[in-house]
PAVEX-584427 format. One record per residue: chain; x, z, y of N, C-alpha, C in turn. Coordinates in Angstrom, 2 decimals. Each point is the difference from the previous one (the first is absolute). Example, Ala and Ser with C-alpha at 12.3 -4.5 7.8 and 13.67 -1.06 7.14 Angstrom:
BEGIN
<'A' <13.19 7.80 -5.69> <-0.89 0.00 1.19> <0.90 0.00 1.20>>;
<'A' <-0.35 -0.72 1.05> <0.82 0.06 1.19> <-0.77 0.73 1.09>>;
***
This chain:
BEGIN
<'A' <61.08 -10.91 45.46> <-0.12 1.30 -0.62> <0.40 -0.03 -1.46>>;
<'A' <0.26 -1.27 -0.42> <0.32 0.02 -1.36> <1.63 1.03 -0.79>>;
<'A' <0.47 0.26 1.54> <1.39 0.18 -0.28> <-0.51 1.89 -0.13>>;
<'A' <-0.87 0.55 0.83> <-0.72 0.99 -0.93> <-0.28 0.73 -1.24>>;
<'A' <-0.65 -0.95 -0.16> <-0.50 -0.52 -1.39> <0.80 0.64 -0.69>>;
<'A' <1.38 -1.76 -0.07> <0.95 0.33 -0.97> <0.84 0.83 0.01>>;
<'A' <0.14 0.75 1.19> <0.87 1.33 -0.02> <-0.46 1.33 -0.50>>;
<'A' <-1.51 0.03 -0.30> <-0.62 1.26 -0.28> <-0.62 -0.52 -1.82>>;
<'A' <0.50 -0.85 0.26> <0.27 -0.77 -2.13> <1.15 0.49 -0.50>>;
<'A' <0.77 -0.30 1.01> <1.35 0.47 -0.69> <0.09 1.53 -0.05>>;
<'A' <-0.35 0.67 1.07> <-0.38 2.07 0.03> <-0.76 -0.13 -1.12>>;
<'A' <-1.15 -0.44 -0.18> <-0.49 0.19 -1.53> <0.53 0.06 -1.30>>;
<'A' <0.57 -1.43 -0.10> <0.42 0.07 -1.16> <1.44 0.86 -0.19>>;
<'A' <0.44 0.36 1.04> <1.88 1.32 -0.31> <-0.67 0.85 0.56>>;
<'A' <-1.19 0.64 0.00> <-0.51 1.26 0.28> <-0.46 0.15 -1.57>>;
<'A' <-0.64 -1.12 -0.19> <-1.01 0.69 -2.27> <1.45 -0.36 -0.45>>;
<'A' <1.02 -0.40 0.17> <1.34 0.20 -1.17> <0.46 1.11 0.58>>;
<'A' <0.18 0.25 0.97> <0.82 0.85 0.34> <-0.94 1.52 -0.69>>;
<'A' <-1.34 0.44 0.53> <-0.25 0.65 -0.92> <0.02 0.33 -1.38>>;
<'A' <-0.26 -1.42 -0.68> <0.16 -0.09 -1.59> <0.95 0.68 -0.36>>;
<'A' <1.45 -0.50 0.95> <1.36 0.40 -0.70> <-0.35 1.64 0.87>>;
<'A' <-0.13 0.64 0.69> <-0.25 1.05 0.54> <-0.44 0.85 -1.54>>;
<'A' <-1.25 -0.30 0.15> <-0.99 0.54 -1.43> <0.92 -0.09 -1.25>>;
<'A' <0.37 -0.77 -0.56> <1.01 -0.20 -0.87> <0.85 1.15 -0.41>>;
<'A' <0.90 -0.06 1.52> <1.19 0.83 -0.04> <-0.56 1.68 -0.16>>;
<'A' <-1.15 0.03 0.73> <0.01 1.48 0.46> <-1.01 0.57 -1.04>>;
<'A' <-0.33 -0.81 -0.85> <-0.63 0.10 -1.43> <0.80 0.56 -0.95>>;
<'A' <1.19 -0.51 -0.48> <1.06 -0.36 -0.71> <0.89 1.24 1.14>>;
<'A' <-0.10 0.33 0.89> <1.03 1.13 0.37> <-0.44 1.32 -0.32>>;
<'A' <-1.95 -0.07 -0.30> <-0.42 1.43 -0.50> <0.11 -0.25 -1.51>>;
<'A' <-0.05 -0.86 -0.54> <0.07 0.20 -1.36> <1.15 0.48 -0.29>>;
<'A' <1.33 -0.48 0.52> <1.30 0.08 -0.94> <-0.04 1.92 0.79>>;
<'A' <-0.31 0.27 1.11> <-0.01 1.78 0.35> <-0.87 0.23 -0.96>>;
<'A' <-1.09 -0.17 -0.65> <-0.56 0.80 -0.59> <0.78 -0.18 -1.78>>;
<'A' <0.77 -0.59 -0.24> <1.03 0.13 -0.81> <-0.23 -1.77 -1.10>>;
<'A' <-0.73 -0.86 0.38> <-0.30 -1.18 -0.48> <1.59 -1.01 -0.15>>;
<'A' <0.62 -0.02 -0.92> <1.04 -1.01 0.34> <-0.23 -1.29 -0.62>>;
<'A' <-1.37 -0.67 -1.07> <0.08 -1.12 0.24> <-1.28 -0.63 0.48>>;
<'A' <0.24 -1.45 0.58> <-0.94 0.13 1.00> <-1.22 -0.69 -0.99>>;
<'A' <-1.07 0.10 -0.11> <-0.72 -0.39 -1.38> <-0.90 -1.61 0.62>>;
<'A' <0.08 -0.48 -0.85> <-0.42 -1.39 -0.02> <-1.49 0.10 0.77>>;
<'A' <0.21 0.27 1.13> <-1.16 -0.14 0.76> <-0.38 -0.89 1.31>>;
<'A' <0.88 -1.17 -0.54> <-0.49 -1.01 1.07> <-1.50 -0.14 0.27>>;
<'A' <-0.87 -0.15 -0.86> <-1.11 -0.40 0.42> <-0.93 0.93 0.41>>;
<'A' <0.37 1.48 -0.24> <-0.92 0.99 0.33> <0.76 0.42 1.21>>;
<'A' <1.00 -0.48 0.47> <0.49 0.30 1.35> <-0.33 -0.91 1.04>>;
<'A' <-0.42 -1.02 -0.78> <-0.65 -1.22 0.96> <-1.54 0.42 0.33>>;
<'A' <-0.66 0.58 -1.35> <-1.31 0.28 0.81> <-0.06 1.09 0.51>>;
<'A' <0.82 1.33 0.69> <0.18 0.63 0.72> <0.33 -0.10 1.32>>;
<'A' <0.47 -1.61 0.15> <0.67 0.12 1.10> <-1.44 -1.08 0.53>>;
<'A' <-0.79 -0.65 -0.74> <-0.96 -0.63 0.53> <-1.11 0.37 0.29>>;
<'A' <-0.18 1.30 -0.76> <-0.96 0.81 0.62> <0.08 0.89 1.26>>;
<'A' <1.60 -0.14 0.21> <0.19 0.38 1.48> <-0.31 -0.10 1.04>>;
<'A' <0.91 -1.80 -0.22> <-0.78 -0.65 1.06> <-1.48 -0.54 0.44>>;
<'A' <-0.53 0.55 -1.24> <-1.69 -0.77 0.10> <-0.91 1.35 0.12>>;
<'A' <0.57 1.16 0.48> <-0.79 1.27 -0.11> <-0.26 0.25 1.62>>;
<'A' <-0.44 0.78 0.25> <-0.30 0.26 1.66> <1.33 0.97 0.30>>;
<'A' <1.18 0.29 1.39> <0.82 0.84 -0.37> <-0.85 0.74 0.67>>;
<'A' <0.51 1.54 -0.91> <-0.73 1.23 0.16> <0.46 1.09 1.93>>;
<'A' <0.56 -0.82 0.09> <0.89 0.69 1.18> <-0.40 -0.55 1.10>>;
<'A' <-0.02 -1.56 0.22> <-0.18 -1.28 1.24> <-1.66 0.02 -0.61>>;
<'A' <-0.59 0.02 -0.80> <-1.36 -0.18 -0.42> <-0.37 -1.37 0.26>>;
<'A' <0.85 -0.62 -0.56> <-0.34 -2.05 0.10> <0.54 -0.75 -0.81>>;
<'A' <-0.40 -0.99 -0.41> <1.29 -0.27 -0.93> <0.94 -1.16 0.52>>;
<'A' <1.08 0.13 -0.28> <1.36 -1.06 -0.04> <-0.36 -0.82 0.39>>;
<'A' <-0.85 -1.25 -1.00> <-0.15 -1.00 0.65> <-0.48 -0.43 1.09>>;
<'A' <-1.43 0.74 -0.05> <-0.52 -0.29 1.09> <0.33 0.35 1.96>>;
<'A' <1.11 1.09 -0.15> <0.71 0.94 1.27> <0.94 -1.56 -0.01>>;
<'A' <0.60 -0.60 -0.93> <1.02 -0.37 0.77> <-0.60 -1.26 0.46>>;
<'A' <-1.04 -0.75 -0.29> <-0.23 -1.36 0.45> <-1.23 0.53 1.53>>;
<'A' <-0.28 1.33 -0.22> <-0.22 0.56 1.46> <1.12 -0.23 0.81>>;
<'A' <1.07 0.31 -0.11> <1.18 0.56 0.78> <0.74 -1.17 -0.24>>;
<'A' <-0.35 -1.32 -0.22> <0.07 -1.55 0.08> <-0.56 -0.33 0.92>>;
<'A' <-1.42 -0.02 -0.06> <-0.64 -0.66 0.93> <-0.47 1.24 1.44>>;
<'A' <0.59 1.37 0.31> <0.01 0.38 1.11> <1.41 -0.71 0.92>>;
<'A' <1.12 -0.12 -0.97> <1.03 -0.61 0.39> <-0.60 -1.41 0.54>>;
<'A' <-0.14 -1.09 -0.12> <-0.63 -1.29 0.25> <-0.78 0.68 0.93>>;
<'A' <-0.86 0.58 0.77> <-0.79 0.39 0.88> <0.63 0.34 1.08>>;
<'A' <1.29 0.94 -0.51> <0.08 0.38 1.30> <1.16 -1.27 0.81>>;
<'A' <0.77 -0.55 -1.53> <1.12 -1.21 0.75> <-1.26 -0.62 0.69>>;
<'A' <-0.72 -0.63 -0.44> <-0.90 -0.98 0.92> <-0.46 0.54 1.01>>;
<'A' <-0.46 1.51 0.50> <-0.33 0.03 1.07> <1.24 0.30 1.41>>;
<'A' <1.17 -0.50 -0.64> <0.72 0.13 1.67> <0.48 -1.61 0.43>>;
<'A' <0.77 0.48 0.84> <-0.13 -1.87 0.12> <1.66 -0.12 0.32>>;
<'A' <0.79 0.57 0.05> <1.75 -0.18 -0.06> <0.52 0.00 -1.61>>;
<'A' <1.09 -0.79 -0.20> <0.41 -0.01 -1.03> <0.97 2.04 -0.80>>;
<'A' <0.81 -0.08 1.39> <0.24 1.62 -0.01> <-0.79 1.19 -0.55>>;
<'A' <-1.58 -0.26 1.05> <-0.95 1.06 -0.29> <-0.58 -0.66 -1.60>>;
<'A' <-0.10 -0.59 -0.46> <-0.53 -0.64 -1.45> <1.05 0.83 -1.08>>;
<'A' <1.18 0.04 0.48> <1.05 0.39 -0.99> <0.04 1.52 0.20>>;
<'A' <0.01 0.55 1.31> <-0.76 1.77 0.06> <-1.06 0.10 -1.02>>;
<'A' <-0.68 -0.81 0.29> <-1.42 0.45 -0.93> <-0.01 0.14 -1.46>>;
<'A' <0.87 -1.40 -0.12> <0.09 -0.07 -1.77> <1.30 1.18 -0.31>>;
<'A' <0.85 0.46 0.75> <1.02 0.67 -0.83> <-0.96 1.24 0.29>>;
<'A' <-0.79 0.33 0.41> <-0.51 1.25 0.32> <-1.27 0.56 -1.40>>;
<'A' <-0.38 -1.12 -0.20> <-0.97 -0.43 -0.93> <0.46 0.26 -1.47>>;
<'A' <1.45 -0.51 0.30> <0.95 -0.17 -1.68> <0.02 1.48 -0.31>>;
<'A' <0.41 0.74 1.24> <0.81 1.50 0.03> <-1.54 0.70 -0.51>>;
<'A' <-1.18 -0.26 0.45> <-1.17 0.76 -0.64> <0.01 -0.40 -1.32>>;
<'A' <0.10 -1.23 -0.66> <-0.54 0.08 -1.05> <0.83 0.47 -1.14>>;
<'A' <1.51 0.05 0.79> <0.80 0.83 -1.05> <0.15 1.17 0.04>>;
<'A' <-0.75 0.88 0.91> <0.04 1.65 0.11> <-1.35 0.02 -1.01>>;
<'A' <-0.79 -0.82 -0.05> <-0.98 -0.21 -1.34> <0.62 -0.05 -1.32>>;
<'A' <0.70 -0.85 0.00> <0.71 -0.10 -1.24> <0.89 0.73 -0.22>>;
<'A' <0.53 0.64 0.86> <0.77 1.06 -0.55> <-0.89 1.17 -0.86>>;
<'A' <-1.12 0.20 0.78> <-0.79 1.09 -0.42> <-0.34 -0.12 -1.08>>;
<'A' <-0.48 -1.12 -0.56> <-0.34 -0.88 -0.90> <1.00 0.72 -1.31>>;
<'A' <0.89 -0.65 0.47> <1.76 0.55 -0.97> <-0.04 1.64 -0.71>>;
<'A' <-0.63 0.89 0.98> <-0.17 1.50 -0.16> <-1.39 0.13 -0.89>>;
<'A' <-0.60 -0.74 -0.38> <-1.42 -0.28 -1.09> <0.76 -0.63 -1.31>>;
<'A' <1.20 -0.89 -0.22> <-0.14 -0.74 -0.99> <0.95 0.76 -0.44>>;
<'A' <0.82 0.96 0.88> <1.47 0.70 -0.61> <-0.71 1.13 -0.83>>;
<'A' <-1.23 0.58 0.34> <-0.67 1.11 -0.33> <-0.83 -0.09 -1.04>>;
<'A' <-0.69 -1.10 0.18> <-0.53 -0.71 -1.67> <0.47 -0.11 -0.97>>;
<'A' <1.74 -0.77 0.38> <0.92 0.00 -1.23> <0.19 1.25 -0.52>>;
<'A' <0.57 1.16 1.08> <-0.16 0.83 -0.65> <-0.62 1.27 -0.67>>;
<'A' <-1.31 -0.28 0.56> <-1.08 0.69 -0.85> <-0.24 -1.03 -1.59>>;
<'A' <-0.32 -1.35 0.19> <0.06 -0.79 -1.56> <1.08 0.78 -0.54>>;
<'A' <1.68 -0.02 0.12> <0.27 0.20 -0.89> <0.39 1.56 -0.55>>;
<'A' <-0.44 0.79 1.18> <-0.30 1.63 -0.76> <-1.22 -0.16 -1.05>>;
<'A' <-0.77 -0.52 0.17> <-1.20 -0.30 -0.68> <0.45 -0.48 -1.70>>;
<'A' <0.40 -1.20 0.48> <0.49 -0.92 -1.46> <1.32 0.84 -0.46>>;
<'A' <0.27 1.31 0.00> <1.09 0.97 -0.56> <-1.02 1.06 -0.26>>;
<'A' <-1.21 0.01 0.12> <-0.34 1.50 -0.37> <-0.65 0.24 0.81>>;
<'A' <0.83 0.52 1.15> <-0.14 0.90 0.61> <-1.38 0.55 0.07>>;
<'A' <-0.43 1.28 0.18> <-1.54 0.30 0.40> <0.09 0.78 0.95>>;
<'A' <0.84 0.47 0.65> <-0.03 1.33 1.12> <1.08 -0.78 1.36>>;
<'A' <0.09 0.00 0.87> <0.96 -0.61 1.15> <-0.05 1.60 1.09>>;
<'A' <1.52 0.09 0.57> <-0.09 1.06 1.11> <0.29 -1.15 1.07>>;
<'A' <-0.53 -0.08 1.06> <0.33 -0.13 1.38> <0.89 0.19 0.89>>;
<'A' <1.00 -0.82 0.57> <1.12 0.89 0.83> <0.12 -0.90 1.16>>;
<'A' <0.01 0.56 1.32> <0.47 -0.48 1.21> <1.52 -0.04 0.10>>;
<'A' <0.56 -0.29 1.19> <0.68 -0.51 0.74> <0.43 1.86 0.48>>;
<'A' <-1.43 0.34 0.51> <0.39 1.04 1.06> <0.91 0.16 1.21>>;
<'A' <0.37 -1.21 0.62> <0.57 0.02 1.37> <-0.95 -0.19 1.37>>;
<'A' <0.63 0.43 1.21> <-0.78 -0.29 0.99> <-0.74 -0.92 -0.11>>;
<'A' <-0.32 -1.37 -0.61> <-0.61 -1.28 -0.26> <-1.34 0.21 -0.54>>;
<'A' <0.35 1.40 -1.15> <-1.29 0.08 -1.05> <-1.35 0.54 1.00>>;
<'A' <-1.20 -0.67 -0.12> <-1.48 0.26 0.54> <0.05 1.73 -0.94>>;
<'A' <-0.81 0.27 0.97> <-0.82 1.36 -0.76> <-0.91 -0.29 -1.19>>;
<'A' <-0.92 -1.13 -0.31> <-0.41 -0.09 -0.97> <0.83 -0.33 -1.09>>;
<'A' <0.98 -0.65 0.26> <1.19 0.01 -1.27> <0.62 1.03 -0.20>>;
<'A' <0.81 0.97 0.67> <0.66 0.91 -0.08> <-1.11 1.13 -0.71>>;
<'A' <-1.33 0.19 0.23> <-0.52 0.69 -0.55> <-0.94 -0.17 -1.62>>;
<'A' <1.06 -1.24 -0.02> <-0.50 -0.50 -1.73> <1.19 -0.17 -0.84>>;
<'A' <0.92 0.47 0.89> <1.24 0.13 -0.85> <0.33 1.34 -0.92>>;
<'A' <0.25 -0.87 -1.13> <0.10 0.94 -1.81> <-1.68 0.29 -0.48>>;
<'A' <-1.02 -1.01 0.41> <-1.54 -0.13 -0.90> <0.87 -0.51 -0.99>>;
<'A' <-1.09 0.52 -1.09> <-0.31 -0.64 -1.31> <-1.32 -0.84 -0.45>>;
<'A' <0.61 -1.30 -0.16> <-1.60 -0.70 -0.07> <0.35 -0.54 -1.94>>;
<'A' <-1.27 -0.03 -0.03> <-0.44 -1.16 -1.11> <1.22 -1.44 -0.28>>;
<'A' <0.13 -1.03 -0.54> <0.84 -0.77 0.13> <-1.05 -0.80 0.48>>;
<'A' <-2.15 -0.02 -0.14> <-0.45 -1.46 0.34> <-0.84 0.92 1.36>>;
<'A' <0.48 1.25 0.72> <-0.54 0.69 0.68> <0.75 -0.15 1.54>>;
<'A' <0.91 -1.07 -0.08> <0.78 0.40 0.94> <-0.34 -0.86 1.15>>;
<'A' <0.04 0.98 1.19> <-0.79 -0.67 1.20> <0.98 -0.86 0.62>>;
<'A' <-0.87 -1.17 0.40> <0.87 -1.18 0.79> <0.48 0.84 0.88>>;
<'A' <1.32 -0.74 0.93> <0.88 -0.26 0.76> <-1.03 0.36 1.27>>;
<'A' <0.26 1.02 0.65> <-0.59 0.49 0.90> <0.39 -0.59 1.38>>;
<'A' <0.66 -1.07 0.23> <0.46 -0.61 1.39> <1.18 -0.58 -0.53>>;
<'A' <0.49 -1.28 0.88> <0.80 -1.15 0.08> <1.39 0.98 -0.03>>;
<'A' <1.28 -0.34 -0.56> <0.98 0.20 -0.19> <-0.18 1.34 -0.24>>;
<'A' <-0.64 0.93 -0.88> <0.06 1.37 -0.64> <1.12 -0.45 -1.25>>;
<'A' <0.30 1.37 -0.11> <1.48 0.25 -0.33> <-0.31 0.70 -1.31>>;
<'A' <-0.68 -0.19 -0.86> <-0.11 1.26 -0.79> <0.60 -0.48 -1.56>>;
<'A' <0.02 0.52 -0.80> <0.38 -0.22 -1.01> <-0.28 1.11 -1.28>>;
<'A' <0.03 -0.61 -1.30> <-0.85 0.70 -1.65> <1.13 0.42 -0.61>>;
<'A' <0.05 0.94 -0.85> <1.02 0.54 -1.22> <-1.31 0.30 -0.60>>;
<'A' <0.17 -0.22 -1.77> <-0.77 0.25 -0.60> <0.26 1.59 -0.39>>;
<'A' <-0.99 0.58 -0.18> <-0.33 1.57 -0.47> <0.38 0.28 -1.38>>;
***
């Protein structure tokens, strides 16, 4: 089972870079829209933003990071061990992989949304409007919160996994 292990080490560690650089970018893509062109010496206050990320509960999955994925480690190891063909072991684990990255994807839709609430925040901003998607896709509870005006520290989490919504400041 060690080969487990080290395969859900390696999802770890290019899942927290891959966010980092995620957060990063989509930080740095609301700043320069909200008219920011240089990027200000904020390595280290971008580092403790991004560590309070990962060490916060996500508001959406209601668990945090670390602890979901070394769940979704060791359900993987459970279920390879309980079949007994090499075939059915490899069903199990690719089946296992495919859950924990529809997690992490979701995951992705919390850290893209953080970035960019931090950096409406760290520009000012105090007012955000709300905007959907509005296609066949959009839920009724989204579509019917599309164009609120919230607060900039008022704004309600991510109401379900892959919501589509997006801020312009007021």
């Amino acid at each position: 089972m060690r080969y487990v292990v080290r395969l859900y080490e390696q999802i770890d560690e290019t899942f927290k870079q891959r966010c980092k650089d995620l957060y990063y970018l989509r930080y740095w893509e609301v700043r320069h829209w909200l008219g920011t062109e240089e990027e200000d010496e904020i390595d280290e206050l971008f580092e403790m933003y991004f560590a309070g990320l990962l060490s916060e509960p996500n508001q959406v999955l209601h668990y945090a990071y670390d602890s979901e994925i070394l769940r979704k480690r060791d359900r993987a190891i459970e279920a390879v061990q309980s079949v007994p063909t090499k075939a059915q072991k490899q069903i199990e684990l690719d089946k296992n992989v495919r859950y924990a990255l529809q997690m992490l994807g979701w995951y992705l839709d919390f850290v893209s949304q953080d970035a960019e609430l931090q950096a409406l925040e760290d520009e000012g901003v105090e007012e955000v409007q709300r905007h959907e998607m509005n296609d066949s896709k959009t839920c009724r509870v989204c579509r019917d919160a599309d164009g609120e005006i919230y607060p900039i520290d008022d704004i309600p989490p991510l109401p379900h996994p892959r919501c589509r919504r997006w801020f312009t400041n007021v």
